[in-house]
N, C-alpha and C positions, 0 to 999 in steps of 0.2 A: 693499780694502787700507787700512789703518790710517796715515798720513802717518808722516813718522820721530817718536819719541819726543818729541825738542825741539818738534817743531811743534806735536803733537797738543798740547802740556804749554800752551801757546802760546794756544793756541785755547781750550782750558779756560776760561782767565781773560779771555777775552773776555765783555763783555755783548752780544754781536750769536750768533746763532745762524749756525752752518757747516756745509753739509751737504754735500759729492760723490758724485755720478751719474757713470753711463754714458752713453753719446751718449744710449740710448732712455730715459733718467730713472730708472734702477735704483740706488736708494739704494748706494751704498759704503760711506760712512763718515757720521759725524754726530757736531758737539761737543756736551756738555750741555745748552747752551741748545738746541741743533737738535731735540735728541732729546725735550727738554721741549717744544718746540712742534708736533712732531707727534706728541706723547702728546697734547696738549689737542684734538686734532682736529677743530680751529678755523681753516681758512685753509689752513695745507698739514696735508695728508695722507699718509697711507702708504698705495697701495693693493696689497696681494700682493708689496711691496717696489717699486715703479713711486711717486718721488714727482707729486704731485695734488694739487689745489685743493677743496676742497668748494663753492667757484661755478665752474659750470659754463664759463664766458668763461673764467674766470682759468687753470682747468685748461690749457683749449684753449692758451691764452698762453704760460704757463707751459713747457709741453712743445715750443714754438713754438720760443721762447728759448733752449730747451736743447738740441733739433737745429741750431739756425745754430753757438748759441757752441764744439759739438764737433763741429763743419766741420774737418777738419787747413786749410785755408788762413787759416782763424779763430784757431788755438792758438796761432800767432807775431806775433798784433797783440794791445799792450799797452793800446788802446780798442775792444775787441771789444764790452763788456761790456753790458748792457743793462738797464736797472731796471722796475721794474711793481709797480703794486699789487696786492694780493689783499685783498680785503673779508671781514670775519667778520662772524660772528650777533652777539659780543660782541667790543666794546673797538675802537679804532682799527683803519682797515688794516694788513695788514704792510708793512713798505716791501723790498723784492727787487732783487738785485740777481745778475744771472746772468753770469757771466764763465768764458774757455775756459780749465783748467787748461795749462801748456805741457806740451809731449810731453815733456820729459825729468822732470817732477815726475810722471807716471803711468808709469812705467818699472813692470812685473809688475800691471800693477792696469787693472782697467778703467773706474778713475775719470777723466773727461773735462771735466767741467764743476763750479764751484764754486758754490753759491748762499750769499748772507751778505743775512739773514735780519734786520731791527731790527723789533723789538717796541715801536711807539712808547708804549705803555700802563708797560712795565716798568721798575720802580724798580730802577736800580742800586744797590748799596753804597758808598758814601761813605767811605775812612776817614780819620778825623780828625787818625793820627798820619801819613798821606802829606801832610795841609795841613801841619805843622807842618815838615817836614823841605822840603817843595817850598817855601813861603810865609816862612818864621820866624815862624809863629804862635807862642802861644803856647796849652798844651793848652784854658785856657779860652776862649780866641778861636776855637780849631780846633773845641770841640764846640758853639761857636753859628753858627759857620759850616755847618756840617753840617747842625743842627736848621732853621736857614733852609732851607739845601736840601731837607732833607724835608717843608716846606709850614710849618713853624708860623712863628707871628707873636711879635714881640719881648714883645705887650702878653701872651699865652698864657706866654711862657716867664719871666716874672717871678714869679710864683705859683708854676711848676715846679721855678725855681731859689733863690727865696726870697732876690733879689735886686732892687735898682730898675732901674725901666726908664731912669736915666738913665747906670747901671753898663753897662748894655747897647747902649744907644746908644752909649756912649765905645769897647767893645768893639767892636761895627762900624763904629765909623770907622776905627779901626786897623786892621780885618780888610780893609776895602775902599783902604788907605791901601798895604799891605803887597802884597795882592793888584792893584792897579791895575785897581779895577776903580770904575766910575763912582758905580754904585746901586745897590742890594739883588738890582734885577731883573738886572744886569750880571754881578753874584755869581753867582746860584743860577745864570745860565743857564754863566758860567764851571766852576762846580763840576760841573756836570755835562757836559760836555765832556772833563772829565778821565780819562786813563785808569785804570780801577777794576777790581776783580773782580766778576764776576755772585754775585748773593745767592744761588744756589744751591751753585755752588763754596767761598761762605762757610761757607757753612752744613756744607756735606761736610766744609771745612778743621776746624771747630768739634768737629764728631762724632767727625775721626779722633782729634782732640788727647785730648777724654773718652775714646777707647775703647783709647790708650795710657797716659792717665793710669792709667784702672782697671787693664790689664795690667801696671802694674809695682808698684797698689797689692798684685794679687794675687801679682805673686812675692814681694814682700818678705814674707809672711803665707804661704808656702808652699799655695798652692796654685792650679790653673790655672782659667782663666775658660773657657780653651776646652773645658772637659771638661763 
């Protein structure tokens, strides 16, 4: 069963991946990020619809954690929940965290247990115009604050902005002045703490927008795309 609308909508723009089982680990439901990580089938897996671990221990664990957490005397404690790593062939462990759905959020559905899933390897989406609305940046402050977060370095972004490094300096103090945050390293690890949309729901957002764009380039020009 599919969570209410609001929720599922909810989950979406989550960067952490969402998946709910049945007591015996039968997939229910899954957000995009969930469903993207067991496409990669790297860590968790789908087996016959039963979620699994592709290491052997983690599986065993795994499945461990999701018969305690859908114990009914489990479902009404709000520290049931339980975390574990699962190791891949590639990129950091997952980090897991397995916790009992309550009985009245599985009302028709045999979903029991929630696992929320972080991909420590995965780049979030940053956007620039939430620093400016959250922070008082200003947009050129917002997209050097950004471009730190995504790894580049002030002395790289002088050439890219065709700007001095001491315009850029002044820019970061103000950026780290506004934000309260100490150091650069203080920064990026701030920006990323922030809540964001996952880059894949960007991306989807991105594609819908092009592919209403074109449907109404096509009505005005009389004729339809879908045909």
């Amino acid at each position: 069963m599919t969570p209410p609308a609001s929720n599922a909508a909810a989950w979406e723009l989550a960067g952490v991946g969402a998946i709910t089982t049945s007591p015996v680990g039968r997939i229910v439901w899954q957000n995009a990020v969930g469903g993207e990580l067991l496409d990669r089938a790297d860590g968790v897996i789908s087996r016959s619809g039963l979620i699994s671990s592709t290491d052997r221990t983690s599986a065993t664990m795994l499945a461990d954690r999701i018969r305690q957490a859908a114990q009914p005397q489990n479902r009404c404690k709000s520290a049931a929940e339980q975390a574990l790593r699962i190791p891949r062939t590639v990129g950091s462990p997952l980090l897991v965290l397995v916790a009992p759905l309550p009985a009245s959020d599985a009302v028709a559905s045999d979903a029991a247990v929630i696992l929320l899933i972080t991909d420590p390897d995965r780049r979030l989406t940053i956007l620039g115009r939430h620093l400016v609305d959250w922070f008082g940046l200003t947009p050129a402050e917002a997209d050097l604050a950004v471009q730190l977060a995504n790894g580049a370095r002030l002395e790289d972004l002088t050439a890219r902005k065709g700007v001095r490094i001491s315009t850029l300096r002044s820019q970061l103090r103000a950026v780290l002045g506004k934000t309260g945050a100490d150091r650069q390293a203080d920064l990026v690890g701030l920006l990323h703490r922030l809540p964001t949309i996952s880059s894949r729901r960007l991306a989807q957002r991105s594609a819908d927008q092009r592919l209403n764009a074109d449907d109404r380039r096509g009505a005005s020009q009389g004729f339809d795309l879908g045909e």
